[in-house]
N, C-alpha and C positions, 0 to 999 in steps of 0.2 A: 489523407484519404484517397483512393485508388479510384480512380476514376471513370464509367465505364463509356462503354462508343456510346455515342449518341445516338437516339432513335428520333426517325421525325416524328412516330407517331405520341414517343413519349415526352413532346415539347407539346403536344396541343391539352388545352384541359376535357378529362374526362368525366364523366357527370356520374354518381354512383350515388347509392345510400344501402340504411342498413337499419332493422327494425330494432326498437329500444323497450324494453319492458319498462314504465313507471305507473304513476297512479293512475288510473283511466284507462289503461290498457298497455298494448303497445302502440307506437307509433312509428313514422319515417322521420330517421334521421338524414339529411340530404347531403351530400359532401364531392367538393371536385378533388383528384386526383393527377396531377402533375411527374414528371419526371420517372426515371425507369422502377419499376414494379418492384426491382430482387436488389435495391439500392441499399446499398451501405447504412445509409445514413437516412429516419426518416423525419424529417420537420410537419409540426401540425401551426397551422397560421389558423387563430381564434379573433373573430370580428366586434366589434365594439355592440351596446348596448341594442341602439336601434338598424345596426348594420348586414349586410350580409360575406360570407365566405369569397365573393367573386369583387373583395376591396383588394385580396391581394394577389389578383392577376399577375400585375406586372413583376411584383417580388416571387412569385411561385415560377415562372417563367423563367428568372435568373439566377434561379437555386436551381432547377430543373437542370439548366445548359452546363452547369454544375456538375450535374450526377447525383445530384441530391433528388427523394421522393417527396414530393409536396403534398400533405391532405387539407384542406380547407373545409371546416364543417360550416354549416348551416346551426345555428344553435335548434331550439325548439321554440318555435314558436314565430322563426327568423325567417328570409329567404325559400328554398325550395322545400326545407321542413313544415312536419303537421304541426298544426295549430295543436294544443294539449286542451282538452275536454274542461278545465276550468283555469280562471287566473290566478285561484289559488296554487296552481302548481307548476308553476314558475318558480322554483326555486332554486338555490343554489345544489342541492342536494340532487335536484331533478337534471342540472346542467354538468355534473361530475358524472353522473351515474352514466348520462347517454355518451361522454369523452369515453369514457373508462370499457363502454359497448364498445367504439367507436375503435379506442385505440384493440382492443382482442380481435376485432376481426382485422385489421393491419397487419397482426401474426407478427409483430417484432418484441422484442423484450422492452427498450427505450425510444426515446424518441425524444426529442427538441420541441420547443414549445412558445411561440411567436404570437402575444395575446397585447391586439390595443383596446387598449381603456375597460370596459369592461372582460372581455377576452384574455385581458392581461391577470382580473383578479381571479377568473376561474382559473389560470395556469396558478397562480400563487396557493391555490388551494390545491389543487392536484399535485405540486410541488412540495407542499410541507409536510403530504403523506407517509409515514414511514413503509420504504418499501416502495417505493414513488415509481414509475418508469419515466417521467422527467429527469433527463440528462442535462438537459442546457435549457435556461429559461431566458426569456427576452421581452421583457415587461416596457411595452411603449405607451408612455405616459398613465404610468398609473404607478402606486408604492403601498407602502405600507401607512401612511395617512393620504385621510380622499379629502378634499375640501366637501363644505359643508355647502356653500354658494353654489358651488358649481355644479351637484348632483339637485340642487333645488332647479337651477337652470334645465336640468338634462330630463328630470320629473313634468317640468311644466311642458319640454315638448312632446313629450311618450303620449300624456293625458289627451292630446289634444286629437281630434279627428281632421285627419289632414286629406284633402283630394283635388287633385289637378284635373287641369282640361285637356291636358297633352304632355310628353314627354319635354317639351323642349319648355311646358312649365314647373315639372322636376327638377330638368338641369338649371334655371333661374334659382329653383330654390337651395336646391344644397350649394349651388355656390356664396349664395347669402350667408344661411345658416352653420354651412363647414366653411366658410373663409378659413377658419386659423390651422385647416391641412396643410396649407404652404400653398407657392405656387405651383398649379394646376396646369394640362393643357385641355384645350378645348376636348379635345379626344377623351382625354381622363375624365371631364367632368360626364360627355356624354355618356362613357362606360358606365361609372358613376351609377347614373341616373336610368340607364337602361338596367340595370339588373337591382335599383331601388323599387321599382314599381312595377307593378301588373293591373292592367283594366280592370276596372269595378264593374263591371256590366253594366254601365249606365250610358257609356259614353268616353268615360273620364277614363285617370287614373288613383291606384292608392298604392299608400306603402306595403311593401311584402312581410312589414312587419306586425303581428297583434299583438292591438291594442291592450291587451290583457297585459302585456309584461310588465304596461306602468302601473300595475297593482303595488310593487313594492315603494313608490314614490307617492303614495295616496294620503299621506300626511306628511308636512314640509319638513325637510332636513335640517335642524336646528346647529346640530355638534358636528365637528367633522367625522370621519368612520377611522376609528382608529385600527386598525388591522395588523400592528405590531405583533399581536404572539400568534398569525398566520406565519409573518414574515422571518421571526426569530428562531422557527423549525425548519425553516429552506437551508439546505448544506450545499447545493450543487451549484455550479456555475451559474451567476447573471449579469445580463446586461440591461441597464436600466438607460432607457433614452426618455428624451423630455423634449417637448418642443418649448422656444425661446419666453415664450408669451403665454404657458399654458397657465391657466386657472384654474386647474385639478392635480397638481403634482405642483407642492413649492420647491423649488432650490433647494430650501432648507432640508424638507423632507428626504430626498435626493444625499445630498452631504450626511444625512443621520445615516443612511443607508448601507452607505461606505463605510460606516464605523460601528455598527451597530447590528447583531444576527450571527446565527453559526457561520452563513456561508463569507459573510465579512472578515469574524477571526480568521477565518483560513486564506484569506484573502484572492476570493474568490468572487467577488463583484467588482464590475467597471461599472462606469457611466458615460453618456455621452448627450450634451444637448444639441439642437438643433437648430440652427436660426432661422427667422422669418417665417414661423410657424408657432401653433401654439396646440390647441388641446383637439386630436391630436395628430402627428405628423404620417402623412398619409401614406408613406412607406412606397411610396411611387415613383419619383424622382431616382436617376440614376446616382446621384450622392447619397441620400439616404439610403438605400441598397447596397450601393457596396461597404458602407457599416455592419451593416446585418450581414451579408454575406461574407464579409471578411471573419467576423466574430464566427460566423458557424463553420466555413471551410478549413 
């Protein structure tokens, strides 16, 4: 890949969005924009269930210095995106439709696709499309079976109304609750937690995420989500990473992976786990980075 001069202004993140027709109207899609504009090569980084787009600062930054174009969306209902007019629509169909807005105005035909945990399954859906504009997928900690445990764990914390007294009682908490990112530095955590929350008008703080999205976990997950004949329509390049300890992606599942799917017969999937981390690996860290960046340059 041909590399282009480096701009300093195309190393700082830009803040942009882009209106999305669904049920309820339209709305704002929010999303930061990294690395030079007329790039080669554009990577979209999709943020986990209750996360926001500005988790992959530090990876967007080092794909940037790269020459790569980094977009980080905000899903709906996430971060600096509108809340959507009810929680029934939330859905998966709702979170393709605003990518698929998202990636036309990007104006490129392909693009690469960097999705944790939840982020990872809407890439696996936008991937098994025929006709797909996913070139290269990169599924961190998520596959083609989800544990059943572990989306009941991730239900019980969506449900719950969460509100802090101050920032630095955000950053206590997701270091609690994301412990199994890996290790973190203080800086990270505080990044973290500064673009986790916005003031509630009260005083406080709360999450930038609504509460509405734990609509889909509003009866407990008994079976695991089997999402094999998603998986089995994917042809294109993937890398499947796992962190060491995760509880939402077995080994097992992982190893099925490798041998199982069109884009396996053509032998077209790696894997890679990660130690000292589990569900899932925060993609922060300068070794976990130069994985992914090594896999996309």
């Amino acid at each position: 890949m041909r590399a282009l001069p480096l701009d300093t202004n195309a190393m700082q993140p830009r803040l942009k969005q882009v209106s999305v027709l669904g049920r309820g109207g339209f709305h704002k899609l929010a999303y930061v924009e990294w690395g030079p504009a007329k790039a080669e090569r554009t990577v979209i980084c999709l943020h986990g269930i209750s996360r926001t787009g500005r988790d992959f600062d530090m990876l967007a930054a080092a794909l940037a210095e790269a020459g790569v174009r980094v977009v980080a969306p905000d899903l709906p209902g996430h971060g600096r995106s509108d809340w959507l007019e009810s929680s029934a629509h939330y859905t998966d169909r709702a979170y393709t439709r605003a990518l698929t807005t998202l990636i036309a105005r990007l104006d490129v035909e392909q693009v690469d696709w960097i999705g944790t945990s939840f982020g990872a399954h809407i890439g696996m859906l936008m991937a098994s499309e025929p006709g797909t504009p996913v070139r290269r997928l990169v599924l961190n900690d998520f596959g083609a079976l989800v544990s059943a445990a572990a989306l009941r764990r991730v239900g019980v914390y969506l449900k719950r109304s969460w509100r802090f007294a101050s920032i630095d009682e955000v950053d206590a908490h997701l270091r609690e609750v994301h412990a199994m990112f890996g290790t973190l530095s203080d800086a990270q955590w505080r990044h973290l937690a500064e673009h986790s929350a916005v003031p509630d008008g009260t005083g406080g703080f709360r999450f930038r995420f609504d509460p509405g999205i734990g609509l889909r976990f509003a009866f407990p997950i008994w079976l695991d989500v089997d999402l094999w004949h998603v998986w089995e329509k994917i042809g294109g390049p993937v890398l499947i990473l796992r962190g060491e300890h995760s509880d939402l992606l077995a080994r097992s599942t992982v190893g099925a992976m490798l041998r199982r799917g069109l884009a396996s017969s053509g032998g077209r999937v790696a894997a890679f786990e990660f130690p000292d981390c589990g569900h899932a690996p925060a993609l922060m860290d300068d070794a976990q980075i130069a994985v992914v960046k090594d896999y996309l340059t």
